[in-house]
FIKOL-17961 format. One line per 2 residues: number of its first residue (from 1); for each residue x, y, z of N, C-alpha, C, CB. Coordinates in nm, 3 decimals. Glycine has a CB too. Layout:
N
NUM> X Y Z X Y Z X Y Z X Y Z; ...
END
This chain:
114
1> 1.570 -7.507 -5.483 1.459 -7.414 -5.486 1.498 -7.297 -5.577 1.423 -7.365 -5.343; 1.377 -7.261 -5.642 1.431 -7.111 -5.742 1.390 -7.008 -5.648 1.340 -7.075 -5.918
3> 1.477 -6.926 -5.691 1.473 -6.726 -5.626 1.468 -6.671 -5.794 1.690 -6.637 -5.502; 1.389 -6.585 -5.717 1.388 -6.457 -5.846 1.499 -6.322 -5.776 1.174 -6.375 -5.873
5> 1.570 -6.258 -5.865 1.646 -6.198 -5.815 1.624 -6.094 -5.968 1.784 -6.281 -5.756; 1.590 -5.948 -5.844 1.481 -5.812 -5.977 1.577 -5.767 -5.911 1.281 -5.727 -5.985
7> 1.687 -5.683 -6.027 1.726 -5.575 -6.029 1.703 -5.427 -6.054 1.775 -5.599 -6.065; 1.678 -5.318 -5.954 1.618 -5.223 -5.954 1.723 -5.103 -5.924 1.511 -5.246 -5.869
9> 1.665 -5.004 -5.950 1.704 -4.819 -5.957 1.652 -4.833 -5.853 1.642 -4.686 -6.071; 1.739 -4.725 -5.777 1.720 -4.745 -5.639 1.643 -4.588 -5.641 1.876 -4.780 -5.533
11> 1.494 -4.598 -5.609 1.428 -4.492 -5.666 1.309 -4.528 -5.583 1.415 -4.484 -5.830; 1.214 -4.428 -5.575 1.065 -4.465 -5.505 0.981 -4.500 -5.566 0.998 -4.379 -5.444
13> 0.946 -4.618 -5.544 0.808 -4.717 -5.603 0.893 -4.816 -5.722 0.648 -4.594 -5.701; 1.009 -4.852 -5.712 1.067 -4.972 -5.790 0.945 -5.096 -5.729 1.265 -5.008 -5.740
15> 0.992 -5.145 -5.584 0.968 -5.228 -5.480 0.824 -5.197 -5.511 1.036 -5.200 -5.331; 0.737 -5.113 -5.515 0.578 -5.121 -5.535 0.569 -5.155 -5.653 0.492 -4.998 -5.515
17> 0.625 -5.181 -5.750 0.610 -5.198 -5.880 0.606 -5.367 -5.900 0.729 -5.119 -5.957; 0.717 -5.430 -5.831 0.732 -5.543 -5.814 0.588 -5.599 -5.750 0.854 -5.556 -5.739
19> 0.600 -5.610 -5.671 0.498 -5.610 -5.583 0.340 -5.603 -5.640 0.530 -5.500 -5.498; 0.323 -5.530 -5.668 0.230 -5.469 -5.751 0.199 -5.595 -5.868 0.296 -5.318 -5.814
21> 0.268 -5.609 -5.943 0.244 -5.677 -6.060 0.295 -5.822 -5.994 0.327 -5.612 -6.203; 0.354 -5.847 -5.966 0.337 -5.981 -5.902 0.174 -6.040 -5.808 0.468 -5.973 -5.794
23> 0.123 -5.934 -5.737 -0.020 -5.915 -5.715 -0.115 -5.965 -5.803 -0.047 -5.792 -5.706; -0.092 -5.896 -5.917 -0.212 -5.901 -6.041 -0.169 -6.040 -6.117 -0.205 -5.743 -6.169
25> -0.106 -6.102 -6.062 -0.055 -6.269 -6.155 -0.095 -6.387 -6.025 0.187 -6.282 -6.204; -0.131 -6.307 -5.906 -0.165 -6.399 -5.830 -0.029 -6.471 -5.762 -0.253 -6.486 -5.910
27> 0.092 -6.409 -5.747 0.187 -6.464 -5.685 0.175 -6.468 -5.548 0.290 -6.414 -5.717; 0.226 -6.545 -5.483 0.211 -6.538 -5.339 0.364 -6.521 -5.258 0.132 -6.679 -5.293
29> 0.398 -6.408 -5.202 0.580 -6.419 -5.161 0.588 -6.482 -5.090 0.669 -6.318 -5.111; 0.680 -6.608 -5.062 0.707 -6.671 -4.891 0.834 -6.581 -4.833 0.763 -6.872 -4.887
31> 0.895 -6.538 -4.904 1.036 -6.424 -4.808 1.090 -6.330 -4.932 1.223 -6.544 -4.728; 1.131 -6.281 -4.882 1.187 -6.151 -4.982 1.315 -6.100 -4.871 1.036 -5.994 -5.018
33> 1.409 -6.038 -4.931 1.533 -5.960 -4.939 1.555 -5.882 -4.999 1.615 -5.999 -4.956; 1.598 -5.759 -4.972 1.664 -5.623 -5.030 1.813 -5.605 -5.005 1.597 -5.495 -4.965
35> 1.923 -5.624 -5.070 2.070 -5.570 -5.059 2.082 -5.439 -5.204 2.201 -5.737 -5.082; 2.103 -5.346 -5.071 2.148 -5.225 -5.177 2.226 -5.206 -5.239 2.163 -5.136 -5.154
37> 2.357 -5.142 -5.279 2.432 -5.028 -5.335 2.382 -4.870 -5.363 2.469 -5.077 -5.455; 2.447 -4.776 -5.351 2.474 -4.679 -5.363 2.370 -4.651 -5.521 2.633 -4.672 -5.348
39> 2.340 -4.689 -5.609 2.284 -4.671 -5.715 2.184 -4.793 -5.721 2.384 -4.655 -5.823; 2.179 -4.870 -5.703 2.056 -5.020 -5.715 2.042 -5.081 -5.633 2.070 -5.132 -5.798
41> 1.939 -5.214 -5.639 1.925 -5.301 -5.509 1.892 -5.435 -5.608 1.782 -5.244 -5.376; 1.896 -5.561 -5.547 1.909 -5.652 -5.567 1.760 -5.703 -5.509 2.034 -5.688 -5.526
43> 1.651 -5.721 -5.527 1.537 -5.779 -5.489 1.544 -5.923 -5.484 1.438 -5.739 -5.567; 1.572 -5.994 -5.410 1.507 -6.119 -5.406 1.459 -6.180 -5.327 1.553 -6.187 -5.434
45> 1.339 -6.322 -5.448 1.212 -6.364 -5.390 1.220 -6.473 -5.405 1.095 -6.320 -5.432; 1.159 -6.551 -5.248 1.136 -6.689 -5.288 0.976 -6.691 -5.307 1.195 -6.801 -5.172
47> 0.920 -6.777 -5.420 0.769 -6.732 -5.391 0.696 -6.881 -5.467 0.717 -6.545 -5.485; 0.588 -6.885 -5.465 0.504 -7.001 -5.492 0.501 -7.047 -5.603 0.389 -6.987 -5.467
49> 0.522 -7.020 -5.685 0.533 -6.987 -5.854 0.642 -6.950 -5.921 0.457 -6.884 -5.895; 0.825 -6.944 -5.882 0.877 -6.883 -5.961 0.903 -6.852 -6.103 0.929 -6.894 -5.929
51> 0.842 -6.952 -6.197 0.842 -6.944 -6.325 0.746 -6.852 -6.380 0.829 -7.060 -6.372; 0.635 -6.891 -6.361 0.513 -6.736 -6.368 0.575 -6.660 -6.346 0.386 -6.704 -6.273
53> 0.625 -6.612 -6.182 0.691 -6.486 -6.141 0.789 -6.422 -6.260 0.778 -6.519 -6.007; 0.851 -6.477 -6.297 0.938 -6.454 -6.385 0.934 -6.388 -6.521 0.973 -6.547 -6.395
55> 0.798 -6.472 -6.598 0.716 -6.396 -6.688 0.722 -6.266 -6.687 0.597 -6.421 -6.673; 0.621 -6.290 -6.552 0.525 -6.200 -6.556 0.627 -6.020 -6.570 0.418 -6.236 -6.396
57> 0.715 -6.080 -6.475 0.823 -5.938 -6.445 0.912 -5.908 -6.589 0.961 -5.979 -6.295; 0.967 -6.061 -6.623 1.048 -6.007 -6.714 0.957 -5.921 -6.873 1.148 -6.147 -6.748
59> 0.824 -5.973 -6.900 0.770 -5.910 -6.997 0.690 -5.768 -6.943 0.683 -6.013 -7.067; 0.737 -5.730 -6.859 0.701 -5.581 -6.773 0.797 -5.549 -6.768 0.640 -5.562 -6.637
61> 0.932 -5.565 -6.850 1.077 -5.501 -6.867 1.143 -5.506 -6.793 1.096 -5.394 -6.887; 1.126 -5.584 -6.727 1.190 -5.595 -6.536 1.345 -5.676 -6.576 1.050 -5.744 -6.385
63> 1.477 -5.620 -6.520 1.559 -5.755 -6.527 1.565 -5.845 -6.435 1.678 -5.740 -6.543; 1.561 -5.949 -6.447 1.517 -6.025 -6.359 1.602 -6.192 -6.408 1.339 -6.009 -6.364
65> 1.639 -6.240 -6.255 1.704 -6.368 -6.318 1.619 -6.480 -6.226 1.896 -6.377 -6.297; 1.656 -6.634 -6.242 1.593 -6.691 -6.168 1.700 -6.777 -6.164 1.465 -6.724 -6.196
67> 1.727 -6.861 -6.019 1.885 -6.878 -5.976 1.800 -6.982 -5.866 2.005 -6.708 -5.905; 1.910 -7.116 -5.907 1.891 -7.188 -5.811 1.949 -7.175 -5.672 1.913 -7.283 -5.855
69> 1.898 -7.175 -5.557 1.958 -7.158 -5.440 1.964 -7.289 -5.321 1.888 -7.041 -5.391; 1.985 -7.279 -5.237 2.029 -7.391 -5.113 1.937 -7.374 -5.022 2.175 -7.374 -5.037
71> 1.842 -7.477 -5.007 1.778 -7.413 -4.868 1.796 -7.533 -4.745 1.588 -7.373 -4.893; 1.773 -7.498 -4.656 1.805 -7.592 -4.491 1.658 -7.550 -4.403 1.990 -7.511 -4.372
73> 1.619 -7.660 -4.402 1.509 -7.628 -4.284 1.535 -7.668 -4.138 1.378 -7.701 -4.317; 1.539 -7.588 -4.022 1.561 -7.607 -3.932 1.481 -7.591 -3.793 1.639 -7.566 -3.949
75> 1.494 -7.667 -3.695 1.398 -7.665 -3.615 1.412 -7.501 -3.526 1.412 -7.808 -3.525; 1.301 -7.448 -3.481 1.325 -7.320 -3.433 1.407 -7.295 -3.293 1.197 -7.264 -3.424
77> 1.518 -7.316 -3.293 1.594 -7.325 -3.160 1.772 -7.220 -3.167 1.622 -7.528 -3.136; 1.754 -7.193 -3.083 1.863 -7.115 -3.090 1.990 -7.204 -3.141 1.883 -7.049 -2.952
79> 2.079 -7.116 -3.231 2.210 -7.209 -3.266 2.237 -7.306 -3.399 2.218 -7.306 -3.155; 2.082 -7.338 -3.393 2.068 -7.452 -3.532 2.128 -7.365 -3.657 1.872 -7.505 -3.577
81> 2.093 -7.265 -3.675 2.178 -7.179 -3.851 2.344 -7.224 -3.820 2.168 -6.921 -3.863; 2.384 -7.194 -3.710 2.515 -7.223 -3.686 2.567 -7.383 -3.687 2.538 -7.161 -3.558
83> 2.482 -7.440 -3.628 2.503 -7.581 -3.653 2.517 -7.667 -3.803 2.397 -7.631 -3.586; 2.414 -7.601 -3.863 2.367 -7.616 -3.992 2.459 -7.584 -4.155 2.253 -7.529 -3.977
85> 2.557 -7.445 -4.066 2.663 -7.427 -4.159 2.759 -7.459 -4.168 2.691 -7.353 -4.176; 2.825 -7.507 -3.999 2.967 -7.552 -4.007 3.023 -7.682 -4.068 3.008 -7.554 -3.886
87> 2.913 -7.749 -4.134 3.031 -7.879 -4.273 3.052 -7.775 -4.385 2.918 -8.068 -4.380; 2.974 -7.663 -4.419 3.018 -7.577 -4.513 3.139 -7.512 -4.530 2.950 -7.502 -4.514
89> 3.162 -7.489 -4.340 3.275 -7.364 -4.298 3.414 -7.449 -4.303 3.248 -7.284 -4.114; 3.379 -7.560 -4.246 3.505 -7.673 -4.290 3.524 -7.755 -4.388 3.522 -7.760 -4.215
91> 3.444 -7.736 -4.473 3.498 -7.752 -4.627 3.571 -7.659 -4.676 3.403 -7.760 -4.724; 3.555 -7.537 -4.615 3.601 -7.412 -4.686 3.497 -7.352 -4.840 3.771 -7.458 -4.736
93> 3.358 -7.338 -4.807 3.285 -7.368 -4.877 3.227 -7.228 -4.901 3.214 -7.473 -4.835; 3.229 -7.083 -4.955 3.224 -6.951 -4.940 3.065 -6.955 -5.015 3.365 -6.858 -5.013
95> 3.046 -6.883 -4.864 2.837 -6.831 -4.897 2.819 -6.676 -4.931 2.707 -6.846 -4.714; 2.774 -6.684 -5.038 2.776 -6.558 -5.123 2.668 -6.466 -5.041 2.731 -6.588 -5.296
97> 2.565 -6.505 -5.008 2.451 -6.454 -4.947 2.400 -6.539 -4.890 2.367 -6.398 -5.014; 2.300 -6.502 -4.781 2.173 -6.577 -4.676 2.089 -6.468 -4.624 2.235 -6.666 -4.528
99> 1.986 -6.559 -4.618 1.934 -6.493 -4.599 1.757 -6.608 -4.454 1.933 -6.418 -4.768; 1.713 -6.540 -4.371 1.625 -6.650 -4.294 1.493 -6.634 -4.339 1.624 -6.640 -4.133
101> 1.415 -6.698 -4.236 1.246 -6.710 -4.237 1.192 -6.800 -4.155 1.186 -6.751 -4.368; 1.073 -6.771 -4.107 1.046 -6.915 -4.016 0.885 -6.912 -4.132 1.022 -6.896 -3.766
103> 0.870 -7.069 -4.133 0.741 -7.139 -4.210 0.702 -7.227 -4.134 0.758 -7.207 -4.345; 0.543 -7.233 -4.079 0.519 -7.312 -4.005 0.561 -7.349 -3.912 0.510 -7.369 -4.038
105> 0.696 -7.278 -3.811 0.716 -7.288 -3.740 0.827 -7.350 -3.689 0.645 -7.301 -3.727; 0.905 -7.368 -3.863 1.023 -7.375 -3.883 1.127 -7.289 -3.918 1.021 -7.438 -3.939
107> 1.234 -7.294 -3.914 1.361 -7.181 -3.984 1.371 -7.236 -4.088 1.519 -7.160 -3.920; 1.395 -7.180 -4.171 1.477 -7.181 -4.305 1.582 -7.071 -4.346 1.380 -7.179 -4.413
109> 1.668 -7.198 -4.398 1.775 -7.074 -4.470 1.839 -7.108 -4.587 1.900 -7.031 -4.380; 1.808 -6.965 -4.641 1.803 -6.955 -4.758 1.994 -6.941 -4.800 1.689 -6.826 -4.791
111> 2.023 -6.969 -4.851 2.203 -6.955 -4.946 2.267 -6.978 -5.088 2.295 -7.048 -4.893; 2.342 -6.926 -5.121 2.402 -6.956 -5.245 2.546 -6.960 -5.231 2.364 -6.861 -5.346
113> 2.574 -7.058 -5.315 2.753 -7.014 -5.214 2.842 -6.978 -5.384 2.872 -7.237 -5.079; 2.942 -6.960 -5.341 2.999 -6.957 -5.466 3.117 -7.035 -5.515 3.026 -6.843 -5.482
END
């Protein structure tokens, strides 16, 4: 699955900006994430369209990457994320980020490992 991942100034109305113009292209978000730092944040989106998405942001000056990620769908029950990771953890298999969501009434999880 692709993620868009918008790097932003950590400032008021970056995140409306995104948002905003992703709106006017008709994107639709299924999950989003914010990880900060002290000076920026890391926006990322999983969304219906990531190639449009991408356009649309990067020719609105946006930096912006689009990055394949790992996803796991899981039934909604306590434990399953944990179940779901440990052939990773005993491979010795290092997850850079995750991130969840439930769709339809499922979990998903989202990862990238490195």
């Amino acid at each position: 699955m692709k993620q868009l991942s918008i790097f932003l100034e950590d400032k008021s109305g970056t995140i409306f900006r995104v948002l905003n113009l992703l709106k006017g292209g008709g994107i639709q978000i299924i999950a989003s994430t914010v990880a900060d730092t002290m000076d920026n944040a890391i926006y990322r989106i999983i969304c219906d369209n990531p190639d449009k998405a991408y356009l649309i942001l990067s020719d609105a000056g946006m930096t912006v990457n689009l990055t394949e990620v790992n996803v796991i769908e899981l039934d909604d029950e306590p434990g399953r994320a944990a179940e779901a990771l440990a052939p990773l953890t005993e491979k010795g298999i290092n997850i850079a980020y995750l991130y969840s969501f439930l769709l339809k009434g499922k979990g998903v999880l989202v990862y990238k490992v490195r």
